[in-house]
Biopython code that builds the backbone (N, CA, C, O; Angstrom):
import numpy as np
from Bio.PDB.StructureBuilder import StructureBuilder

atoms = [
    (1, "UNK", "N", (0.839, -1.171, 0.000)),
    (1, "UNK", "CA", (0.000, 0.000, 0.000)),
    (1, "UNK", "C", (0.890, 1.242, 0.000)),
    (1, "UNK", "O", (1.795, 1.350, 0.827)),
    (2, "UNK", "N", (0.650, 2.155, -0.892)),
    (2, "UNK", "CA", (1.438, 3.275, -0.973)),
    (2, "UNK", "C", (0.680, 3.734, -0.344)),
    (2, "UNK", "O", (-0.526, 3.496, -0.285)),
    (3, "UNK", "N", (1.741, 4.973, 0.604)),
    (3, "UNK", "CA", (0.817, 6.327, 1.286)),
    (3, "UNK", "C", (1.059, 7.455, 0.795)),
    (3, "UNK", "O", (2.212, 7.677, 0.425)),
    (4, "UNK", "N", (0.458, 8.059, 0.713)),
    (4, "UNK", "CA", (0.214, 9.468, -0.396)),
    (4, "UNK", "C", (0.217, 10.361, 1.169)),
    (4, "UNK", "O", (-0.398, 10.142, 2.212)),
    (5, "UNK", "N", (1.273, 11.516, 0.756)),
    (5, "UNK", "CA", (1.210, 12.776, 1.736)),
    (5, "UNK", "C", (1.117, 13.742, 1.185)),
    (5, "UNK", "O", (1.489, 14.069, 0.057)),
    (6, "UNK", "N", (0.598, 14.276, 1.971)),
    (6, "UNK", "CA", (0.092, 16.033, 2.025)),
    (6, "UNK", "C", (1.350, 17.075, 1.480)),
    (6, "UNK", "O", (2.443, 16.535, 1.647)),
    (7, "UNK", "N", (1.404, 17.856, 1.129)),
    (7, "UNK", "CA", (2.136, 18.919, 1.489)),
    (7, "UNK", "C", (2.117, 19.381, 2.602)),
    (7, "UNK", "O", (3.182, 19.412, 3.218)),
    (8, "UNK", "N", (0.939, 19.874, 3.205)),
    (8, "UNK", "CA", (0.728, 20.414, 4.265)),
    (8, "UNK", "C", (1.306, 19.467, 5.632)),
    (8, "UNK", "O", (1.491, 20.021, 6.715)),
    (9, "UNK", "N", (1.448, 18.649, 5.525)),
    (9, "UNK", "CA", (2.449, 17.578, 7.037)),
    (9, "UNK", "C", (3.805, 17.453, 6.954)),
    (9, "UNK", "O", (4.286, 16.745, 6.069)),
    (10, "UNK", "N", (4.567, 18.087, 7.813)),
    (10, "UNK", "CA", (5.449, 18.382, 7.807)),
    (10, "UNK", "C", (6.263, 16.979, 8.058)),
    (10, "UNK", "O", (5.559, 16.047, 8.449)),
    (11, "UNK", "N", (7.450, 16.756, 7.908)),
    (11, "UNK", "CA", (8.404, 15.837, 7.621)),
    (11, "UNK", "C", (9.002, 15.219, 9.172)),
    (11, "UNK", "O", (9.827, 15.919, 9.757)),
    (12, "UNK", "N", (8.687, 14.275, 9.627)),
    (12, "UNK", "CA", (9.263, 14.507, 11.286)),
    (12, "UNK", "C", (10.692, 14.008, 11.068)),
    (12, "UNK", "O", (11.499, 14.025, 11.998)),
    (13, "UNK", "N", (11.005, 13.572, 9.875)),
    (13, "UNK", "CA", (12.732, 13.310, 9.929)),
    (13, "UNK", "C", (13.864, 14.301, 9.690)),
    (13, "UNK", "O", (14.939, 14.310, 10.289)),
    (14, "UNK", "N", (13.489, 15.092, 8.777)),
    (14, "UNK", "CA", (14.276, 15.991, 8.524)),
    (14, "UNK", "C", (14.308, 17.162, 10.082)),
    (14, "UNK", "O", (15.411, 17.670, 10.282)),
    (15, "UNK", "N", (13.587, 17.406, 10.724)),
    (15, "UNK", "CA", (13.407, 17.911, 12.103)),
    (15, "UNK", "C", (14.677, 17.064, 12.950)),
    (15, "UNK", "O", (15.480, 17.632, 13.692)),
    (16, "UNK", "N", (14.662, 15.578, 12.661)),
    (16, "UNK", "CA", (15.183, 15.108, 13.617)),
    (16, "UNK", "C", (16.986, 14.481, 12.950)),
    (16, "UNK", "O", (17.852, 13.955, 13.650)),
    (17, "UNK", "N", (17.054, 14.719, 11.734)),
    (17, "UNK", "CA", (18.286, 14.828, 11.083)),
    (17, "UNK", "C", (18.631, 16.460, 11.665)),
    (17, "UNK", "O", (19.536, 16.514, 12.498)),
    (18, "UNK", "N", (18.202, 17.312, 11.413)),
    (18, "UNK", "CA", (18.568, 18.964, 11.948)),
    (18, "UNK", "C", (19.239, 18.902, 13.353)),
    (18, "UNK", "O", (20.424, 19.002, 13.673)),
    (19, "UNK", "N", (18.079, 18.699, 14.114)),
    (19, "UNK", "CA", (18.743, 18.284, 15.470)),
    (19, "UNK", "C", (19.832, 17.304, 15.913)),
    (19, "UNK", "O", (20.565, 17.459, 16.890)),
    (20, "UNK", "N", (19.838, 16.271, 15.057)),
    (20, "UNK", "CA", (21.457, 15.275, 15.419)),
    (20, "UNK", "C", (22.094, 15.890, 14.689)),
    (20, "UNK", "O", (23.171, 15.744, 15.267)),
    (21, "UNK", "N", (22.365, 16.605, 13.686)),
    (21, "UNK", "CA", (23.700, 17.528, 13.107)),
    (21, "UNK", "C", (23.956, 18.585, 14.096)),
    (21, "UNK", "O", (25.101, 18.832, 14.473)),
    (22, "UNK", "N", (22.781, 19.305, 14.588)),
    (22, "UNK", "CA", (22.841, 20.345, 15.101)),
    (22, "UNK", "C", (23.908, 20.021, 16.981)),
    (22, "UNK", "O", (24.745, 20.687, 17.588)),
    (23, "UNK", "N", (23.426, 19.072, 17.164)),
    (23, "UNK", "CA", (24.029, 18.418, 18.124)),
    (23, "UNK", "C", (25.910, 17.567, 18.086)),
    (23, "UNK", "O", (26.974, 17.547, 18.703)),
    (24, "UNK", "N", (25.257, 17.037, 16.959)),
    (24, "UNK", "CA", (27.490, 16.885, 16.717)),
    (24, "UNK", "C", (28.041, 17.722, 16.324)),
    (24, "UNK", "O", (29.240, 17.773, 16.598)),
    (25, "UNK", "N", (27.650, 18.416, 15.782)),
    (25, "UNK", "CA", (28.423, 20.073, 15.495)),
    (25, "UNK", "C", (28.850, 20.323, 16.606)),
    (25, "UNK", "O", (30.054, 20.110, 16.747)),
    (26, "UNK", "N", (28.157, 20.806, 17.702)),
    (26, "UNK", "CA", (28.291, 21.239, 19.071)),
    (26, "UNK", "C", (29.183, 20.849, 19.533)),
    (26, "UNK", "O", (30.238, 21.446, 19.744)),
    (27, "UNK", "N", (28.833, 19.491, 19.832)),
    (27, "UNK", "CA", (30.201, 18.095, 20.309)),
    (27, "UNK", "C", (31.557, 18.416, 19.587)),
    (27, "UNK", "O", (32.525, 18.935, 20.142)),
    (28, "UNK", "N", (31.502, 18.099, 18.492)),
    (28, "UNK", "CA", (32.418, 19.206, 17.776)),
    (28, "UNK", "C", (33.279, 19.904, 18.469)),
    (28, "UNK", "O", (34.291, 19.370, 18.923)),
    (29, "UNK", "N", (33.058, 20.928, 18.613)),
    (29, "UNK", "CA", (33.128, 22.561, 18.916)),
    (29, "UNK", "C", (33.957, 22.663, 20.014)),
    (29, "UNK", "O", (35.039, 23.234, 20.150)),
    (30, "UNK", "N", (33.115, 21.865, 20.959)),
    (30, "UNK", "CA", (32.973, 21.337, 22.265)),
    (30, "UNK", "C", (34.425, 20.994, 22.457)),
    (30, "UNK", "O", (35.268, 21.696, 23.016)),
    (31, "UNK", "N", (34.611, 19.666, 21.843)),
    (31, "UNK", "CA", (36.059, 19.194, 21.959)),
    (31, "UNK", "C", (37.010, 19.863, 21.979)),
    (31, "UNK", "O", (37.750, 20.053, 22.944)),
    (32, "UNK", "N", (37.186, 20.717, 19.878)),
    (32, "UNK", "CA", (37.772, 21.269, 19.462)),
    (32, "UNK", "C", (38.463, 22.851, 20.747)),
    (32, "UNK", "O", (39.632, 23.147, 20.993)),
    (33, "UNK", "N", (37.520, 23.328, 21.130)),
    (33, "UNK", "CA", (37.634, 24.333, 22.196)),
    (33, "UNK", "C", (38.453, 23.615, 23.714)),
    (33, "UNK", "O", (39.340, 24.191, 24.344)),
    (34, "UNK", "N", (37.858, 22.210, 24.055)),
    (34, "UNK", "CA", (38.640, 21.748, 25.255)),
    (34, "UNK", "C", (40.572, 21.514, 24.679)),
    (34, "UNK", "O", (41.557, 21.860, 25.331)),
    (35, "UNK", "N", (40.558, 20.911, 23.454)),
    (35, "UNK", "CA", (41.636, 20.259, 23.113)),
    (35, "UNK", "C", (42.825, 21.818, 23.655)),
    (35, "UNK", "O", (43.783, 21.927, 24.421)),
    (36, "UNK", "N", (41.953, 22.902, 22.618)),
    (36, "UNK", "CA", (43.089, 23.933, 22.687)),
    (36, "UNK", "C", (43.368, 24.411, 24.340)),
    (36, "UNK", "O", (44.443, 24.909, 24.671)),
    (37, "UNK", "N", (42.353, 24.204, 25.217)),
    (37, "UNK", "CA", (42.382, 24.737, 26.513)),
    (37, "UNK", "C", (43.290, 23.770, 27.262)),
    (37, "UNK", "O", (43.933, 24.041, 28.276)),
    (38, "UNK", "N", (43.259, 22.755, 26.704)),
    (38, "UNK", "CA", (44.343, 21.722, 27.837)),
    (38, "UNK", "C", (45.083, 20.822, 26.493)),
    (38, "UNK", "O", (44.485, 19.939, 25.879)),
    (39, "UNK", "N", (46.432, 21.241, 26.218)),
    (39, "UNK", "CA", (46.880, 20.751, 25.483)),
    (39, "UNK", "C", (47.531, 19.410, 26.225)),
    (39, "UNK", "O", (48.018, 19.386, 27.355)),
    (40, "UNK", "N", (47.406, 18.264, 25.258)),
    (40, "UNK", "CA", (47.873, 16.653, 25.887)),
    (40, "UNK", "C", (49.403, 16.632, 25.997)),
    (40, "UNK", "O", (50.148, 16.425, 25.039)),
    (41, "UNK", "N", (49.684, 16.797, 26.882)),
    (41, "UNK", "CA", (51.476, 17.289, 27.088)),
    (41, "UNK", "C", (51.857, 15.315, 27.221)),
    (41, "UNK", "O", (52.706, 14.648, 26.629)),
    (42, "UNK", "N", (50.996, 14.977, 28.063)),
    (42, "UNK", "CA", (51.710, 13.150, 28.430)),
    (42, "UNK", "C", (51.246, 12.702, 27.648)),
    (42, "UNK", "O", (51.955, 11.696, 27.611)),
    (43, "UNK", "N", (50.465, 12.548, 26.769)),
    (43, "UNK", "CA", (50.384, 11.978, 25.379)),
    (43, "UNK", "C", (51.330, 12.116, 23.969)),
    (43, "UNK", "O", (51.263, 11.407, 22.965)),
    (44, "UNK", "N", (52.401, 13.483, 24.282)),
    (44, "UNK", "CA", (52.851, 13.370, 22.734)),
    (44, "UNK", "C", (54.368, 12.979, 23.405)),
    (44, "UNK", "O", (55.284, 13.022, 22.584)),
    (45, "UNK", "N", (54.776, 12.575, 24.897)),
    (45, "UNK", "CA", (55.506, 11.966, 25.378)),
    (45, "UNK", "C", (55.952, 10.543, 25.614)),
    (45, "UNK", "O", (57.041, 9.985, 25.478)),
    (46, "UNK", "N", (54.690, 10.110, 26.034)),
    (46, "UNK", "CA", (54.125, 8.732, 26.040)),
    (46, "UNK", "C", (54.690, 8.395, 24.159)),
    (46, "UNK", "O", (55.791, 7.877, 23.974)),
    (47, "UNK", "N", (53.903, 8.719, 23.113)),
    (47, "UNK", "CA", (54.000, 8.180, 21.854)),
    (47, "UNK", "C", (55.743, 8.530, 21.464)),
    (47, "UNK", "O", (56.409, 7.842, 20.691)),
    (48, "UNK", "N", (56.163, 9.545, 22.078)),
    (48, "UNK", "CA", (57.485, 9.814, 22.343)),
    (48, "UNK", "C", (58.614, 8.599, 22.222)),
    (48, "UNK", "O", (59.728, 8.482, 21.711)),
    (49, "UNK", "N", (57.759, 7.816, 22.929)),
    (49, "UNK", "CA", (58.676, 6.945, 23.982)),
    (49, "UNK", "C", (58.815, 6.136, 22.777)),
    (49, "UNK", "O", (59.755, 6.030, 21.989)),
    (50, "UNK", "N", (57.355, 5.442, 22.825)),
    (50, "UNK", "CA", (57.064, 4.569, 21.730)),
    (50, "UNK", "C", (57.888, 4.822, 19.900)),
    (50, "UNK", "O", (58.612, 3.978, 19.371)),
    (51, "UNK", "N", (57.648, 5.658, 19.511)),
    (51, "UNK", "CA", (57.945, 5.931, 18.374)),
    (51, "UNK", "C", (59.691, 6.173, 18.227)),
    (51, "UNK", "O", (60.174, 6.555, 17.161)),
    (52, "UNK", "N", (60.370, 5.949, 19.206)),
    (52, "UNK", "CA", (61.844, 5.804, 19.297)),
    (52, "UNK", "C", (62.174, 4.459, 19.219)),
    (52, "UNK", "O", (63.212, 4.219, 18.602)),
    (53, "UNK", "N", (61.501, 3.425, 19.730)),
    (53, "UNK", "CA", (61.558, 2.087, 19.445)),
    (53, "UNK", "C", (61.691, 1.720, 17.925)),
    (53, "UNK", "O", (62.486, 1.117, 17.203)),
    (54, "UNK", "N", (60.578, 2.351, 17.821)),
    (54, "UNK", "CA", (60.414, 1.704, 16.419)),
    (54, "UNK", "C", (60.991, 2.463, 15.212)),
    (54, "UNK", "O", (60.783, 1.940, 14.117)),
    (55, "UNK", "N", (61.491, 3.294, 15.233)),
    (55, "UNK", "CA", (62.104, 4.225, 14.588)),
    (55, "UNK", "C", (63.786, 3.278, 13.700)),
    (55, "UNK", "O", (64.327, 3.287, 12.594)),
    (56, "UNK", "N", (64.018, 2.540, 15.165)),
    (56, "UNK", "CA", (65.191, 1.738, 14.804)),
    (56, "UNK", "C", (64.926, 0.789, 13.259)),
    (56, "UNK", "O", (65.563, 0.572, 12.228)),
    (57, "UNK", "N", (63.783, 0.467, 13.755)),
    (57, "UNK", "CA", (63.770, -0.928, 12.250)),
    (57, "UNK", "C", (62.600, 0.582, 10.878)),
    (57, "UNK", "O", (62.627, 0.335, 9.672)),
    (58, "UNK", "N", (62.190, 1.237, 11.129)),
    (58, "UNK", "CA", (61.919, 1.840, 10.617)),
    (58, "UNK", "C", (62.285, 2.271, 9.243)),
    (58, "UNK", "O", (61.637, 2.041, 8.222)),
    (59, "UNK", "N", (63.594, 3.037, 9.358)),
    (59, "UNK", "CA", (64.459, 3.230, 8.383)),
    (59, "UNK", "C", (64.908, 2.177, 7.275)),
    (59, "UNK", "O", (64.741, 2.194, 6.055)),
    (60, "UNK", "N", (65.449, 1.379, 7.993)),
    (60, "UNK", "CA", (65.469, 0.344, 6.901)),
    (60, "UNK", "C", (64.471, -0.953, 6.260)),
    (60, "UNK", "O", (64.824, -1.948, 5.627)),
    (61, "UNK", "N", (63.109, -0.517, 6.691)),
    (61, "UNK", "CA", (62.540, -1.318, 6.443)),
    (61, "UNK", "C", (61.518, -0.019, 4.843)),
    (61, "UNK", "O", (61.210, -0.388, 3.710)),
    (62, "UNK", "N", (61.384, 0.853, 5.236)),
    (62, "UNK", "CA", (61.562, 1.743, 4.717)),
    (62, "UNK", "C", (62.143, 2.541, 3.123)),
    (62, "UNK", "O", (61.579, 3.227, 2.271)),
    (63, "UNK", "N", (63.613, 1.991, 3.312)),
    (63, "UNK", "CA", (64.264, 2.185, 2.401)),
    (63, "UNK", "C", (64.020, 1.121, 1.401)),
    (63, "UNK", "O", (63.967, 1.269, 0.180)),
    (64, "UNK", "N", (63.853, -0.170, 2.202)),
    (64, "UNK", "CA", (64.029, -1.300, 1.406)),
    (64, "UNK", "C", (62.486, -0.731, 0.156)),
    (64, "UNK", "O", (62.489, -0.803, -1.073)),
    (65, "UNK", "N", (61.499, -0.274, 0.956)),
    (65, "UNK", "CA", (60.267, -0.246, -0.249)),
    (65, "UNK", "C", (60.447, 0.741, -0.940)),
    (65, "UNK", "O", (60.138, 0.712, -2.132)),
    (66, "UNK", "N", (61.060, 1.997, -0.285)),
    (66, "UNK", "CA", (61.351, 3.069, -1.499)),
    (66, "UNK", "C", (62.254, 2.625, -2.785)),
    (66, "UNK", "O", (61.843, 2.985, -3.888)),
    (67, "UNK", "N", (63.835, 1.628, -2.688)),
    (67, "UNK", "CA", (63.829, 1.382, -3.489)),
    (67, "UNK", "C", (63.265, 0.166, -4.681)),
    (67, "UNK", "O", (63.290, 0.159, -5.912)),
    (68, "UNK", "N", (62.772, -0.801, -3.678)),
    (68, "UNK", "CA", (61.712, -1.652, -4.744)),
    (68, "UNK", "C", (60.634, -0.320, -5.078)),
    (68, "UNK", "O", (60.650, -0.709, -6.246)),
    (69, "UNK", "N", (59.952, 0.578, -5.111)),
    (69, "UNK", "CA", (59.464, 1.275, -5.817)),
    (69, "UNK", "C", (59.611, 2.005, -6.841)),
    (69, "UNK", "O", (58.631, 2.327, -7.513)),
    (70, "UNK", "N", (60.835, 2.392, -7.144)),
    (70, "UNK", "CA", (61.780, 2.733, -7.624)),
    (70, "UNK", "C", (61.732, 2.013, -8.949)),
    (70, "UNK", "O", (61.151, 2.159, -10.024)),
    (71, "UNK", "N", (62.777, 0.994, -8.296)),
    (71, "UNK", "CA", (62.701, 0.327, -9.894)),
    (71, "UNK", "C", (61.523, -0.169, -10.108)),
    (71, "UNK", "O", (61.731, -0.561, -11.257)),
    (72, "UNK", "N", (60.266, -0.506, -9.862)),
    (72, "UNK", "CA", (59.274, -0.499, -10.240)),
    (72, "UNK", "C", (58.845, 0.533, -11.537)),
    (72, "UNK", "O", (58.551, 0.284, -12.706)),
    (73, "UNK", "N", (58.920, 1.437, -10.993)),
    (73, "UNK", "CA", (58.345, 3.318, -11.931)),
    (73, "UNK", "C", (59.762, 3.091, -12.835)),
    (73, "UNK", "O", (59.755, 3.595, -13.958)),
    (74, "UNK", "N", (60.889, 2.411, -12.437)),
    (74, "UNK", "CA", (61.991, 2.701, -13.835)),
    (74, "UNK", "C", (61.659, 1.505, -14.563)),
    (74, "UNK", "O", (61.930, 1.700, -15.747)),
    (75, "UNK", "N", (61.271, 0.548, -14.406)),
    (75, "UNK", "CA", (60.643, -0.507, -15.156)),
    (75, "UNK", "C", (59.829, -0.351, -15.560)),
    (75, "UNK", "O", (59.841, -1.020, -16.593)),
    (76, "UNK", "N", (58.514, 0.397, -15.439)),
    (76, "UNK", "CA", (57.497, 1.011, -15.897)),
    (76, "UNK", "C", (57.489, 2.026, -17.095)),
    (76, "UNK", "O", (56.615, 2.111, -17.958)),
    (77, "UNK", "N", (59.023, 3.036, -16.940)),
    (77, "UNK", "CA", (58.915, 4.075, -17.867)),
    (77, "UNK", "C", (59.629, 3.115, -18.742)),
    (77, "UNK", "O", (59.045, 3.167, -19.824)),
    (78, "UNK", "N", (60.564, 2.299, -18.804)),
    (78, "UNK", "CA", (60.810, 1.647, -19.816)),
    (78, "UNK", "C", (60.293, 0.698, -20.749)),
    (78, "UNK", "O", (60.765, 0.325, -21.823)),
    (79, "UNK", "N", (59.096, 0.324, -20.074)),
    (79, "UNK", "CA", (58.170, -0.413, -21.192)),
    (79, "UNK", "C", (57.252, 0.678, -21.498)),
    (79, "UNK", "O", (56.490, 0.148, -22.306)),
    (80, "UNK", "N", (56.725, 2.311, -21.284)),
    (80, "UNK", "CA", (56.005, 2.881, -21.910)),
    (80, "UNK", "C", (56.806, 3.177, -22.691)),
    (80, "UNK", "O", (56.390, 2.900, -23.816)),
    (81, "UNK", "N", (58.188, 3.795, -22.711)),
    (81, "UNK", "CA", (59.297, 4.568, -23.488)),
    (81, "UNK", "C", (59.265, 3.397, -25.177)),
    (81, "UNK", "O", (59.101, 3.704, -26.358)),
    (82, "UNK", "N", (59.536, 1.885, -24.408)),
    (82, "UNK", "CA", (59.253, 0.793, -25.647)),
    (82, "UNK", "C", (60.886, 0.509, -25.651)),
    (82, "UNK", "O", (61.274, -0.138, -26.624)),
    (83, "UNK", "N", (61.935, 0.927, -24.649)),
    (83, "UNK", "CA", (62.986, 0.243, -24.588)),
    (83, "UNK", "C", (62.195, -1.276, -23.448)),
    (83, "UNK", "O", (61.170, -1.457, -22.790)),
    (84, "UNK", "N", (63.555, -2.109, -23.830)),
    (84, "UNK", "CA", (63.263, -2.795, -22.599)),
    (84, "UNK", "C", (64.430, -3.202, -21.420)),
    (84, "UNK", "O", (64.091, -3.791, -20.393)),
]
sb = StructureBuilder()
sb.init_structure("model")
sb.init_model(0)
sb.init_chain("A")
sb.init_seg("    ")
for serial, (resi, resn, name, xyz) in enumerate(atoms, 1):
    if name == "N":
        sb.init_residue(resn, " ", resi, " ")
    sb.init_atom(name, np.array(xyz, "f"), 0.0, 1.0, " ", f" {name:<3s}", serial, name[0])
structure = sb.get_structure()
């Protein structure tokens, strides 16, 4: 059964989509305003810690894909170029 509406009856979802945007926006805001008021000083210490660990195998794990990428794109321009 289709239901046929009015013009005249207003939409109760779009009311209630308005209000949950209107509400995470806020939340939003909210945060955005706490974050700058208390900046996370033991958090970028903490990851500090962490990210020195791993930093060690980092580099060379790293390098190893930059240059397999490498010759990848030079193997690549050489079969568009039509050398091989």
């Amino acid at each position: 059964m289709v239901r046929v509406t009015q013009d005249n009856e207003p939409n109760p979802w779009s009311a209630i989509g308005l209000h949950a945007a209107l509400i995470v926006n806020k939340l939003r805001c909210q945060a955005q305003l706490t974050e700058k008021q208390n900046p996370p000083e033991n958090d970028e210490r903490a990851t500090g810690d962490k990210n020195s660990k791993t930093t060690k195998k980092q580099p060379d794990e790293e390098r190893a894909y930059i240059e397999h990428r490498l010759r990848e794109l030079a193997a690549w321009e050489r079969k568009i170029s039509g050398r091989k």
